[in-house]
C-alpha positions as CSV (number, residue, x, y, z in Angstrom):
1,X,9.3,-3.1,19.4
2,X,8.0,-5.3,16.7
3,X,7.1,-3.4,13.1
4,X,3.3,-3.8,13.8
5,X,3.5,-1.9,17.2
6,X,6.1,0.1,15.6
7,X,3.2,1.6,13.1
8,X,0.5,1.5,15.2
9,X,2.5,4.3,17.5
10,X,3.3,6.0,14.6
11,X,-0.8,6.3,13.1
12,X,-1.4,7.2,17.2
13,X,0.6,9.5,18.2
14,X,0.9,11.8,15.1
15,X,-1.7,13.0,12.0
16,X,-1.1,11.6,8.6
17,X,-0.1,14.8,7.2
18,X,2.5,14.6,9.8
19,X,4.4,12.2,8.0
20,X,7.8,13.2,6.3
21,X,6.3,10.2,3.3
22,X,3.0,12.1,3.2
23,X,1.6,14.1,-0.4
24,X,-2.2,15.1,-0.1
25,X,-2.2,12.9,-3.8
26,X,0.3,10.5,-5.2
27,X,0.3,12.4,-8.6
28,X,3.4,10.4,-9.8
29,X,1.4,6.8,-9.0
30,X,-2.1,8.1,-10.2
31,X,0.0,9.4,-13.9
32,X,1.2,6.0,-13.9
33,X,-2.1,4.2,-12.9
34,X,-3.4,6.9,-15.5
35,X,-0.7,5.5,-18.5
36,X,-2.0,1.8,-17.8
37,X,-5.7,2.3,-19.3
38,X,-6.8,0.1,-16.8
39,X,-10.7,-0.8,-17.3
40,X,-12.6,1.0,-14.6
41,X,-13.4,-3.0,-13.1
42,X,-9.3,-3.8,-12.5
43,X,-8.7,-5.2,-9.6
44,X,-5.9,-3.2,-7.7
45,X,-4.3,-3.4,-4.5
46,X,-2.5,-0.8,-2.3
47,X,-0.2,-2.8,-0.4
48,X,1.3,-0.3,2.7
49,X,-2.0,1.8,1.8
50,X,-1.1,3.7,5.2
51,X,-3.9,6.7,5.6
52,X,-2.7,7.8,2.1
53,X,-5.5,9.3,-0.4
54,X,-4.8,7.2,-3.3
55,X,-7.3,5.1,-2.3
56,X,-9.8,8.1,-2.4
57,X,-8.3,9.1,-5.5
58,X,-8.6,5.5,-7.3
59,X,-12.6,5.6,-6.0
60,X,-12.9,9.2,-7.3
61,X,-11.7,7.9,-10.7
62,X,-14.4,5.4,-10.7
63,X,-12.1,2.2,-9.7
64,X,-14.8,-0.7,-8.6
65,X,-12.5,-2.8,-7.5
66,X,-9.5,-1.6,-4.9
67,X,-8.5,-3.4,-2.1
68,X,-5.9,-1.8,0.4
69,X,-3.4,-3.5,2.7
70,X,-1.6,-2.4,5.6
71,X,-0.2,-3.8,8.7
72,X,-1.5,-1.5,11.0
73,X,-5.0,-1.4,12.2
74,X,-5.1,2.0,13.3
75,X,-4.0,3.4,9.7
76,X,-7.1,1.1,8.1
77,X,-9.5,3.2,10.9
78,X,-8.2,6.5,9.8
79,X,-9.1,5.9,5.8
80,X,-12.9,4.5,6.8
81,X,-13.5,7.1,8.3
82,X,-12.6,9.5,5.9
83,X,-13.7,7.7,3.3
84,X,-17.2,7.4,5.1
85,X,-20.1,5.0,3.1
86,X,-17.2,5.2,0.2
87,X,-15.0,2.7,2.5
88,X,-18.1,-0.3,2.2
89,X,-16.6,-0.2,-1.8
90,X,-12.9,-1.1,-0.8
91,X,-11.7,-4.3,0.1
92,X,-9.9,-4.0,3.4
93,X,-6.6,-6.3,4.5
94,X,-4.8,-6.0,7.8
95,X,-1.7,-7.9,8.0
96,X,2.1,-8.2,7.0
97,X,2.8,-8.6,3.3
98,X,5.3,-11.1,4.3
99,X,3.4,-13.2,5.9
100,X,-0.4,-12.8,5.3
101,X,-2.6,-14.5,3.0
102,X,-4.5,-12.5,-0.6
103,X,-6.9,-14.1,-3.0
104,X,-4.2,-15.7,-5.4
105,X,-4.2,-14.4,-9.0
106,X,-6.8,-12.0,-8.2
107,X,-4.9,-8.5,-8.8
108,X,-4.4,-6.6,-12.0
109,X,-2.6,-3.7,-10.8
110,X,-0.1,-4.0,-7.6
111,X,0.3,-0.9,-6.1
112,X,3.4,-0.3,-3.8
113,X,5.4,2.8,-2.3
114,X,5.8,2.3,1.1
115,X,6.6,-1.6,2.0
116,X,9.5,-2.9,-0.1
117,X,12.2,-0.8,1.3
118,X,11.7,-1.7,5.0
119,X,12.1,-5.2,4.0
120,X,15.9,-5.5,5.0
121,X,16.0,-9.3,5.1
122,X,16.4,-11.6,2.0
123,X,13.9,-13.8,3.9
124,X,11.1,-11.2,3.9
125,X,11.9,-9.7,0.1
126,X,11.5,-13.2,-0.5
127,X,8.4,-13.7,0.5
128,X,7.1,-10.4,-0.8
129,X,8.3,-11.9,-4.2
130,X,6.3,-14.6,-3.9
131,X,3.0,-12.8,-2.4
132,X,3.5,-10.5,-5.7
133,X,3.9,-13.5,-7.9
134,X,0.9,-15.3,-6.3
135,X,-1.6,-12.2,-6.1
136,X,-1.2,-10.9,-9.4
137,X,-3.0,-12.2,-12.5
138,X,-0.9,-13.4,-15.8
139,X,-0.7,-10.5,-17.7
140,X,-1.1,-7.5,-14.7
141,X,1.1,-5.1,-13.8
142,X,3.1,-4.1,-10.5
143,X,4.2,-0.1,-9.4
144,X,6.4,-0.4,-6.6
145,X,7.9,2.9,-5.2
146,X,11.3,2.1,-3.0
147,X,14.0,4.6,-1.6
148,X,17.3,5.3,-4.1
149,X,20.6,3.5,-2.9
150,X,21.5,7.7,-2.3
151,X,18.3,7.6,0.5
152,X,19.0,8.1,4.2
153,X,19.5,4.5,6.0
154,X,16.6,5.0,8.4
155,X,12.6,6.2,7.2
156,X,10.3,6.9,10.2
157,X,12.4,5.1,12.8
158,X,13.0,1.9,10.7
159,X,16.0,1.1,8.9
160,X,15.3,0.6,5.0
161,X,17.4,-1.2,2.0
């Protein structure tokens, strides 16, 4: 099964909450958004957004500008629709980080806690490297949550590094 199909079965067959990654809020990312003193216009992306709230959070906070990424379609579906009208004010991105195309130099704040680590391959942490390098703007920033060398070897199914 290839990672996209791998996630779509995942957002199918089970509720968010159901996740063992899930926290109603990402307290930890929002402090650290928080610390930044970004200006209410930043651009920032969610890449691996998932069905996770910080996206609700980041609107909530009065965030103009947020764009959220994920590979699978059905985890997009599940945050419209709970974000309702709110989801016409995000900026939505289906694809692999690896591999898909973003506005270059367009992000102020890259927001990551659930993509890195299931990149096992040089090739593909490569490439995140460079979508990172390319979608930022000089001067933003980049939070990127990964697993602890200590971490179990597997996360949902999927091996991680």
């Amino acid at each position: 099964m290839n990672e996209k199909a791998h996630w779509e079965e995942v957002y199918t067959s089970r509720q968010p909450h159901q996740g063992g990654w899930y926290e109603p809020h990402l307290r930890t990312s929002l402090d650290w958004i928080r610390d930044l003193a970004l200006p209410k216009d930043a651009r920032i992306i969610d890449v691996g957004g998932g069905a996770c709230t910080l996206v609700d959070d980041l609107l909530a906070e009065g965030y103009q500008d947020v764009a959220v990424l994920d590979l699978s379609q059905t985890a997009l579906a599940v945050v419209k629709a709970r974000l309702g009208r709110d989801a016409d004010r995000v900026t939505w991105f289906e694809g692999d980080i690896t591999s898909c195309q973003l506005p270059s130099r367009s992000f102020d704040l890259w927001h990551d806690r659930a993509v890195l680590h299931f990149l096992t391959e040089p090739r593909r942490r490569k490439n995140y490297r460079s979508a990172l390098r390319n979608g930022l703007r000089p001067g933003g920033r980049a939070i990127i949550g990964a697993f602890s060398p200590e971490a179990p070897p597997r996360c949902s199914g999927l091996p991680v590094e």
